[in-house]
N, CA, C and O atoms as CSV, one atom per row, in Angstrom:
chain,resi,resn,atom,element,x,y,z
A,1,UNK,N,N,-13.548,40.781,-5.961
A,1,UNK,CA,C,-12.763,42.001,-5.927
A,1,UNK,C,C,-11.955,42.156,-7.217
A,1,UNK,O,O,-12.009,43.226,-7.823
A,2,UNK,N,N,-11.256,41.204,-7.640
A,2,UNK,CA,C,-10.728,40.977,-9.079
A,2,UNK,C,C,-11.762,41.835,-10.115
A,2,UNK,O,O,-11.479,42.640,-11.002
A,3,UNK,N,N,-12.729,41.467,-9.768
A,3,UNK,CA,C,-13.515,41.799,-11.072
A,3,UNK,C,C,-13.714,43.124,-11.304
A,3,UNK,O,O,-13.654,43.606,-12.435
A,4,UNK,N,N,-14.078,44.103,-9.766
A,4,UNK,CA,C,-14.095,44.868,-9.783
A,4,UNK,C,C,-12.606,46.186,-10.098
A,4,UNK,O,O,-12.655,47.284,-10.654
A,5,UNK,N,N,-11.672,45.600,-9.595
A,5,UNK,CA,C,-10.297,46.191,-10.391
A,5,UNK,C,C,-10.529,46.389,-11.522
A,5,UNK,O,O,-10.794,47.363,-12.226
A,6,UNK,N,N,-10.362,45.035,-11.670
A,6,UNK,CA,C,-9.961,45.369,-13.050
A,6,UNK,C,C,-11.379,46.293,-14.630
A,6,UNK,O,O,-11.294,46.515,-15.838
A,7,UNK,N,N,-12.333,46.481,-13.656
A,7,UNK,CA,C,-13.144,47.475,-14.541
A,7,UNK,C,C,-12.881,48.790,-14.565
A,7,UNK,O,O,-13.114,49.642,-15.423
A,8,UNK,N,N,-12.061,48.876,-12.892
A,8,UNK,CA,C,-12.167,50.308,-12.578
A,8,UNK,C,C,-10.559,50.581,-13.685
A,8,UNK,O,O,-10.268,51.713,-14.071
A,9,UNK,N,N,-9.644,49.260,-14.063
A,9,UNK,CA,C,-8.373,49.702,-14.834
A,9,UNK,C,C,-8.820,49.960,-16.169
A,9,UNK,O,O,-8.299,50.755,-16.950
A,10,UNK,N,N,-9.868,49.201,-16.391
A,10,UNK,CA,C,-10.194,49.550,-17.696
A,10,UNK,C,C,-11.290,50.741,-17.886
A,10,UNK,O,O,-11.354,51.273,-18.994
A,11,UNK,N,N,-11.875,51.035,-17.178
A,11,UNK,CA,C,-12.932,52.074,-17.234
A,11,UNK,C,C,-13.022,52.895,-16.238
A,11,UNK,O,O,-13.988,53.641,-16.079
A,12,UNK,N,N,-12.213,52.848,-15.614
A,12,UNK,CA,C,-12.138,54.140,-14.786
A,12,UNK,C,C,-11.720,55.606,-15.061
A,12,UNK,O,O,-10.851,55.818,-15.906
A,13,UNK,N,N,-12.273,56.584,-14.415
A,13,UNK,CA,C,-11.696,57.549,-14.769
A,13,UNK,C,C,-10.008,57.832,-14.205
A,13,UNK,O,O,-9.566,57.275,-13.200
A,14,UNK,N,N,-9.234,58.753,-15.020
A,14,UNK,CA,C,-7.944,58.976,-14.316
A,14,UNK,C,C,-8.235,59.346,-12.887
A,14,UNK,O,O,-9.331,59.825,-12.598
A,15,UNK,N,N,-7.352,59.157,-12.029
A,15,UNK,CA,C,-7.087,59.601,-10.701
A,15,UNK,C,C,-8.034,59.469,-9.790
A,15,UNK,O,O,-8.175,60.044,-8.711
A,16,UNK,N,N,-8.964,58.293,-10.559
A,16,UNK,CA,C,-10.044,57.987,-9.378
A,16,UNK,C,C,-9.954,57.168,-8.524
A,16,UNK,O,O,-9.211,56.187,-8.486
A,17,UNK,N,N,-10.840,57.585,-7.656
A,17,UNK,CA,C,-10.235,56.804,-5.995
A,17,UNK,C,C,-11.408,55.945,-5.333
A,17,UNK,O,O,-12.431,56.545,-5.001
A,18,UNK,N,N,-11.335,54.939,-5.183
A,18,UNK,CA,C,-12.191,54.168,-5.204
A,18,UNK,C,C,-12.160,53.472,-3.321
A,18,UNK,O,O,-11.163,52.775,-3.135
A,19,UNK,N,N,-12.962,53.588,-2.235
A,19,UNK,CA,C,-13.040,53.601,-1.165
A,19,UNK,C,C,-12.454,51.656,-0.964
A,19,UNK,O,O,-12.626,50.973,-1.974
A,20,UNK,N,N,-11.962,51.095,0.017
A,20,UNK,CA,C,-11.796,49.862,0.868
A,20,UNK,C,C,-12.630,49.713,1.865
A,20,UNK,O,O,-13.360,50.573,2.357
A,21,UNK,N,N,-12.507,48.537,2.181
A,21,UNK,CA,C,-13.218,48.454,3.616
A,21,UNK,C,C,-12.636,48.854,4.814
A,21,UNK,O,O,-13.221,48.899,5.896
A,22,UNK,N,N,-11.732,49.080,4.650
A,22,UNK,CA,C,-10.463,49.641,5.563
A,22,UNK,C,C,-10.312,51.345,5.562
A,22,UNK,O,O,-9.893,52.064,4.656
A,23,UNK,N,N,-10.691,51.627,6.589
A,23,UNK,CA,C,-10.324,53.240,6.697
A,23,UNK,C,C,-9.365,53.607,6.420
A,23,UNK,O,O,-8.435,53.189,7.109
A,24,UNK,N,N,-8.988,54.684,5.158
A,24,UNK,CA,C,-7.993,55.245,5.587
A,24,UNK,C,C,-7.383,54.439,3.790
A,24,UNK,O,O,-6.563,55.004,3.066
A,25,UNK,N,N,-7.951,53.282,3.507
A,25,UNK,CA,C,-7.149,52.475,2.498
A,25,UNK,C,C,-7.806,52.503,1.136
A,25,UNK,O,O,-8.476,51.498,0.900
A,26,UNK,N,N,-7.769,53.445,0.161
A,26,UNK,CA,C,-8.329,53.812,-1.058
A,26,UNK,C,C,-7.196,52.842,-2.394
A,26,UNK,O,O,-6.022,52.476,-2.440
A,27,UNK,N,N,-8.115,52.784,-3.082
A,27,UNK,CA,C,-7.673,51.844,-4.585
A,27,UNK,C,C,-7.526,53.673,-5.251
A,27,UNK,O,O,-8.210,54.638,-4.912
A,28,UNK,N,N,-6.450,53.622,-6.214
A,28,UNK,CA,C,-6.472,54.722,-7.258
A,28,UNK,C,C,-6.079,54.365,-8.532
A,28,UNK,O,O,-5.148,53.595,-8.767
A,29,UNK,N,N,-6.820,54.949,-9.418
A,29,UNK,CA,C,-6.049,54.675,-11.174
A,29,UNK,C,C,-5.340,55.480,-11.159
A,29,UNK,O,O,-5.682,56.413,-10.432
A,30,UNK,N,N,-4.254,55.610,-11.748
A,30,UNK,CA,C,-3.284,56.032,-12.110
A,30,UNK,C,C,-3.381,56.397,-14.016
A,30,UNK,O,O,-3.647,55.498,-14.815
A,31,UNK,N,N,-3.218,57.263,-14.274
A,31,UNK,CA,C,-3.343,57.412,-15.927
A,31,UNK,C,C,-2.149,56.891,-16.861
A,31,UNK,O,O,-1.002,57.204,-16.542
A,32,UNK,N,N,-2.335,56.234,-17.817
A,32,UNK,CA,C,-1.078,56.202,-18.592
A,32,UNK,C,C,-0.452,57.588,-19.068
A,32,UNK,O,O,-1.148,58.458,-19.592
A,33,UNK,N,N,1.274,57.763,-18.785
A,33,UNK,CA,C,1.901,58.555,-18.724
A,33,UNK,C,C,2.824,57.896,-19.871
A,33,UNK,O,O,2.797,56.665,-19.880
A,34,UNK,N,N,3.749,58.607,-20.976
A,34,UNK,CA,C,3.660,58.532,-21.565
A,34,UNK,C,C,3.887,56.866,-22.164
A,34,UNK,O,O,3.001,56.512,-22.942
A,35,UNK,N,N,4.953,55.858,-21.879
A,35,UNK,CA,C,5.359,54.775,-22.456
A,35,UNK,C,C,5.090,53.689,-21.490
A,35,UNK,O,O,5.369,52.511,-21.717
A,36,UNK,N,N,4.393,54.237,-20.115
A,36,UNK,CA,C,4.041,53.225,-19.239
A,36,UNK,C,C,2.419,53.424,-19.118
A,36,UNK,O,O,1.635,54.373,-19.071
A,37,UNK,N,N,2.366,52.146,-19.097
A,37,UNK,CA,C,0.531,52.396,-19.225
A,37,UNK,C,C,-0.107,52.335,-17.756
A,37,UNK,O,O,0.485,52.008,-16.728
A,38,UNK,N,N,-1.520,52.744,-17.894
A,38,UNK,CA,C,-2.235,52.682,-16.834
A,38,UNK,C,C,-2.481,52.042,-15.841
A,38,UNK,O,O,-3.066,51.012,-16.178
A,39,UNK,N,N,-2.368,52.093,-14.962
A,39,UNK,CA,C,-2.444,50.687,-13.520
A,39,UNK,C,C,-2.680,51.563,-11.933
A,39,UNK,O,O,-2.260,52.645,-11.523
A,40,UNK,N,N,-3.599,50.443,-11.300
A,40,UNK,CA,C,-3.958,50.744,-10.301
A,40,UNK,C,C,-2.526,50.764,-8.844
A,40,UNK,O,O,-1.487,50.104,-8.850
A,41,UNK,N,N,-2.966,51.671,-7.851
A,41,UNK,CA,C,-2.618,51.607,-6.577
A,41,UNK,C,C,-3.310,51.524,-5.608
A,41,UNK,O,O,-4.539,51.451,-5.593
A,42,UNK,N,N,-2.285,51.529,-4.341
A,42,UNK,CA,C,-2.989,51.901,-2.856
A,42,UNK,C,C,-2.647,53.194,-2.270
A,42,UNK,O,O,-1.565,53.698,-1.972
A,43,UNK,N,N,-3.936,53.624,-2.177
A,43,UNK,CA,C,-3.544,55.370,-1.468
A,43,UNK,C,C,-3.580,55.177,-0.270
A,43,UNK,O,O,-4.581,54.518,0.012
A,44,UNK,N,N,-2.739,55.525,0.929
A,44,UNK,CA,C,-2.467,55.573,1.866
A,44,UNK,C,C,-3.032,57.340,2.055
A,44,UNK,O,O,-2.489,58.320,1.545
A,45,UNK,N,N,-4.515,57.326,3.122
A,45,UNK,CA,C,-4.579,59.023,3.282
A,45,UNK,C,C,-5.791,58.852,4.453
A,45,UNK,O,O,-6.972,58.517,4.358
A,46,UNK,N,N,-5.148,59.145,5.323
A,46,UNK,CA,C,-5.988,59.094,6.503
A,46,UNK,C,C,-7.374,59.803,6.843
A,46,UNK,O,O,-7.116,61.005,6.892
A,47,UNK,N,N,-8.870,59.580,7.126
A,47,UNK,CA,C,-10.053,59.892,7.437
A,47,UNK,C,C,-10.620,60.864,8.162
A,47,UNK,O,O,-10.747,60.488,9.328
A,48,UNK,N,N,-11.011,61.934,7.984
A,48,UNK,CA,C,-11.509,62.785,8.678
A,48,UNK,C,C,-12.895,62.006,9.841
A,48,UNK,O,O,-13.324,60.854,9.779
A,49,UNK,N,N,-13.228,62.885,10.615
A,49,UNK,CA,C,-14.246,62.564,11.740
A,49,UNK,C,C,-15.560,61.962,10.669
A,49,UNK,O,O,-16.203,60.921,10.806
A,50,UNK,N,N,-15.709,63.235,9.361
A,50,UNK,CA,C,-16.615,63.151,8.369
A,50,UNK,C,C,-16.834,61.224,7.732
A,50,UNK,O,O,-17.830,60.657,7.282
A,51,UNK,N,N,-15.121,60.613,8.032
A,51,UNK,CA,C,-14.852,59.789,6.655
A,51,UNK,C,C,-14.310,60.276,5.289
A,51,UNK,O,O,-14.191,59.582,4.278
A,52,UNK,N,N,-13.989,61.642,5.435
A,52,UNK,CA,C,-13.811,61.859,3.958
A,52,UNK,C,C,-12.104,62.066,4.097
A,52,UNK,O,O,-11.550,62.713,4.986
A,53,UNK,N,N,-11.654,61.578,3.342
A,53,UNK,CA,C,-10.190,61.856,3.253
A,53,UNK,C,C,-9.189,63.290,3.551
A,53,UNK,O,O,-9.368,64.428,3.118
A,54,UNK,N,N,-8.393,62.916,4.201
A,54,UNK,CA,C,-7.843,64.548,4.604
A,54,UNK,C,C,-7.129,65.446,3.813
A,54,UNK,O,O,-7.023,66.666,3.935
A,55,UNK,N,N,-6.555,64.530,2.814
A,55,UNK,CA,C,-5.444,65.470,1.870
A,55,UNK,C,C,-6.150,64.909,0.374
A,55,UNK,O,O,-6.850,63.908,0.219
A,56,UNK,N,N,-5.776,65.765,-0.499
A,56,UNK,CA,C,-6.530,65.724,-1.702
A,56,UNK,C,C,-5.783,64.660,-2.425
A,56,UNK,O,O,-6.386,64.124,-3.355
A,57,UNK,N,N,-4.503,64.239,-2.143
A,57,UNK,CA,C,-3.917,63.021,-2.816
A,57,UNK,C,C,-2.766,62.848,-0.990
A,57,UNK,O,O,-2.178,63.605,-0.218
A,58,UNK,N,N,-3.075,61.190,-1.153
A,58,UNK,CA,C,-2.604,60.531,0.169
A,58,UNK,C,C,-1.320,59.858,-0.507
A,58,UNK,O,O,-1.096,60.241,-1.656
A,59,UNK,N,N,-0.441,58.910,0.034
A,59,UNK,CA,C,0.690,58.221,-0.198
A,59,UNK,C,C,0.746,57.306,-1.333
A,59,UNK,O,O,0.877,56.210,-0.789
A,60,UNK,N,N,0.725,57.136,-2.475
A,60,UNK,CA,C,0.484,55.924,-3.156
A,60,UNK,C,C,1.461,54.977,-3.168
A,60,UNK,O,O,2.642,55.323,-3.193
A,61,UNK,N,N,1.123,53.770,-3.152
A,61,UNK,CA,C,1.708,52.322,-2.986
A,61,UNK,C,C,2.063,51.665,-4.079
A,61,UNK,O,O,1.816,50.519,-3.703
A,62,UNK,N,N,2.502,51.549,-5.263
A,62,UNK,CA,C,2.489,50.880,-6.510
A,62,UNK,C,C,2.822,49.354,-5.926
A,62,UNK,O,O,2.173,48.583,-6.633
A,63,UNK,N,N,3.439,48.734,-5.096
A,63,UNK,CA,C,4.088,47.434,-4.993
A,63,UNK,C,C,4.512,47.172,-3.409
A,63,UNK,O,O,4.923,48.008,-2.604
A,64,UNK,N,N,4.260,45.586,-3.189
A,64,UNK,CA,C,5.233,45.330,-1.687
A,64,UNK,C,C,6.337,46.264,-2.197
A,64,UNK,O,O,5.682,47.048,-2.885
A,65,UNK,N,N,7.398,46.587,-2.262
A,65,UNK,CA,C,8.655,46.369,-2.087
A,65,UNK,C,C,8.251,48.211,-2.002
A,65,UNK,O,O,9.079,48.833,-1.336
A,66,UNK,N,N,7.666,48.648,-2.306
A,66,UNK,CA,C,7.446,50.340,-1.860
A,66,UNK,C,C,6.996,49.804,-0.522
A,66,UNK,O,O,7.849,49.554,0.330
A,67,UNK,N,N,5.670,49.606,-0.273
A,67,UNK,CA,C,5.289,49.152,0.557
A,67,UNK,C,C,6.135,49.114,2.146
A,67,UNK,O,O,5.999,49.620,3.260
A,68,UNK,N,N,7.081,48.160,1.426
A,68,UNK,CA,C,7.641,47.597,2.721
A,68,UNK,C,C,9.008,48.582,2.751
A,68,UNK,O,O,9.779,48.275,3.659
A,69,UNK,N,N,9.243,49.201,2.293
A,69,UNK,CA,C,10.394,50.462,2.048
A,69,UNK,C,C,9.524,51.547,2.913
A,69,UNK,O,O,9.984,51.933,3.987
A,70,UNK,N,N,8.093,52.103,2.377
A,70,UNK,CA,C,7.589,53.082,3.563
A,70,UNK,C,C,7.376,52.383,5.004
A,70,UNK,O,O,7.571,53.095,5.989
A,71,UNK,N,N,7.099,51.418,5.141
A,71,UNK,CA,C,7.150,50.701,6.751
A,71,UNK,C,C,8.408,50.960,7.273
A,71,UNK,O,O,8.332,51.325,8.446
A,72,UNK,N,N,9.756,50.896,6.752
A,72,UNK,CA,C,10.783,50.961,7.273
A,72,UNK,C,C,11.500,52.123,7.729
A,72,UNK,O,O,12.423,52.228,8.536
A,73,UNK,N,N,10.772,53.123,6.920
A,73,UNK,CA,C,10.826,54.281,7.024
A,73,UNK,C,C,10.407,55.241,7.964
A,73,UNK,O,O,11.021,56.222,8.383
A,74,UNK,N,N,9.097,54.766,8.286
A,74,UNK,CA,C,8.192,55.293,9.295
A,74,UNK,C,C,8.432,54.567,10.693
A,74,UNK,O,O,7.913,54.964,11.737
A,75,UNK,N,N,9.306,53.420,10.599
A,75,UNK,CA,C,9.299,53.426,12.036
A,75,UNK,C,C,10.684,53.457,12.689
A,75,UNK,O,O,10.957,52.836,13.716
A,76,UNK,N,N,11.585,54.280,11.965
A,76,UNK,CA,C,12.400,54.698,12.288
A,76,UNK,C,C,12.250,56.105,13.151
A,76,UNK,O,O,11.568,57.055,12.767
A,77,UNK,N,N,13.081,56.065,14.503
A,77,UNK,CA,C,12.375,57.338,15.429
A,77,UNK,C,C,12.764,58.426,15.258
A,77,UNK,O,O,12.389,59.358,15.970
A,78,UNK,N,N,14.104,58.647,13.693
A,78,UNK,CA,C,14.314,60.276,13.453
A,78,UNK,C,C,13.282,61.076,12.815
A,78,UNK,O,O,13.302,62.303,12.709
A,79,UNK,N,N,11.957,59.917,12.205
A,79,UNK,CA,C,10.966,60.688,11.625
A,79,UNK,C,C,10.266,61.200,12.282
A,79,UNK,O,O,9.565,62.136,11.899
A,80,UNK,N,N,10.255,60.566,13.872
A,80,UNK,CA,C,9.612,61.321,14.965
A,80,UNK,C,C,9.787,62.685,15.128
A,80,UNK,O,O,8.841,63.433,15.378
A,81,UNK,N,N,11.192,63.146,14.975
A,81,UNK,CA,C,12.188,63.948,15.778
A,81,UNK,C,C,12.439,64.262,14.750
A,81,UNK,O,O,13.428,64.950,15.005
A,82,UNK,N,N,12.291,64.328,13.385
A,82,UNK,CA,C,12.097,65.636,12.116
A,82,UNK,C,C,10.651,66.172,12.250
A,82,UNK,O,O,10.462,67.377,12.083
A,83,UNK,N,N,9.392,65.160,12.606
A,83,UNK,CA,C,8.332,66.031,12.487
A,83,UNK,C,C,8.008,66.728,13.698
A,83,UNK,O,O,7.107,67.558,13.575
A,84,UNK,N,N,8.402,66.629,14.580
A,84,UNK,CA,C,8.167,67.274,15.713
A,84,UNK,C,C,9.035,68.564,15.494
A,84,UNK,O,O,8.180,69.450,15.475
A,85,UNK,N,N,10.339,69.205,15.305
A,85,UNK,CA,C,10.577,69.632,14.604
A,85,UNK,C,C,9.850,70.546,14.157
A,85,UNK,O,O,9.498,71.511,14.834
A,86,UNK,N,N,9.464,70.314,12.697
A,86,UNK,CA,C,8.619,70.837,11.998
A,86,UNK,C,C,7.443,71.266,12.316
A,86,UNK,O,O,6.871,72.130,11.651
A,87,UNK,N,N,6.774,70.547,13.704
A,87,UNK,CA,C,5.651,71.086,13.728
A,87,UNK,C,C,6.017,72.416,15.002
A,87,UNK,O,O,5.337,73.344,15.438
A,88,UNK,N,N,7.126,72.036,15.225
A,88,UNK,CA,C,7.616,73.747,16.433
A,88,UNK,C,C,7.821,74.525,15.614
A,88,UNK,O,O,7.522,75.711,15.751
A,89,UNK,N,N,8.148,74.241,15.004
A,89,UNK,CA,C,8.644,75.890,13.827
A,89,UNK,C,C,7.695,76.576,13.576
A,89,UNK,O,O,7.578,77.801,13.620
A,90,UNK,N,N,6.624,75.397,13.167
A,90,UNK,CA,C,5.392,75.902,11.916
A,90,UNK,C,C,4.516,76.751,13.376
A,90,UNK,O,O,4.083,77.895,13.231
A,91,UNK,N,N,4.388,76.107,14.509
A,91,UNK,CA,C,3.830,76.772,15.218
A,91,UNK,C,C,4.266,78.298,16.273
A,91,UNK,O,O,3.583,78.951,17.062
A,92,UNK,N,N,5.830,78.437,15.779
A,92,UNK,CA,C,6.231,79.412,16.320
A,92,UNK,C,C,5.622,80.552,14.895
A,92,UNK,O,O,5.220,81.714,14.946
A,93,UNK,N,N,5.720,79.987,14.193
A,93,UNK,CA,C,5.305,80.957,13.008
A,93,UNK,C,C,3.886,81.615,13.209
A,93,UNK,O,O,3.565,82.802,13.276
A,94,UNK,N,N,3.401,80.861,13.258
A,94,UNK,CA,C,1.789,81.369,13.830
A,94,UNK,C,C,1.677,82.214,14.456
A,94,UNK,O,O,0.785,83.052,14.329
A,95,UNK,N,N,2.535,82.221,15.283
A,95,UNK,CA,C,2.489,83.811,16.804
A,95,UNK,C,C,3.321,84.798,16.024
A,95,UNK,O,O,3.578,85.902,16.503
């Protein structure tokens, strides 16, 4: 797997997304921006019925310590009770 990273850091195209064995768990390059250089992530973007990814760019992961900052985040139950929320509104809008 090493080996393969690190071709896709060196020869990959920008913003390419490269599939896991894990649903749902994509590798991405990232482009060098201006004084920080190029390096890979983990896209967090959940699978359609198809397999094909649902949103055109999913969560990216640069490091544990993001990582473990979005875990803490998400299982806190006001995120429940903001998106629920959000999804009454969006659906009163509809009618």
């Amino acid at each position: 797997m090493d080996a393969s990273l690190r071709d896709m850091l060196r020869h990959g195209r920008k913003f390419e997304r490269m599939r896991t064995d894990e649903p749902g768990v994509f590798i991405r390059k990232i482009p060098q921006y201006k004084n920080e250089p190029a390096y890979l992530a983990v896209e967090i973007n959940p699978i359609d019925k198809n397999g094909l990814p649902m949103n055109k760019i999913g969560v990216i992961v640069r490091n544990q310590n993001e990582l473990d900052a979005i875990r803490a985040i998400l299982s806190q139950k006001k995120v429940d009770e903001v998106l629920r929320a959000i999804e009454n509104v969006s659906q009163q809008k509809d009618k």
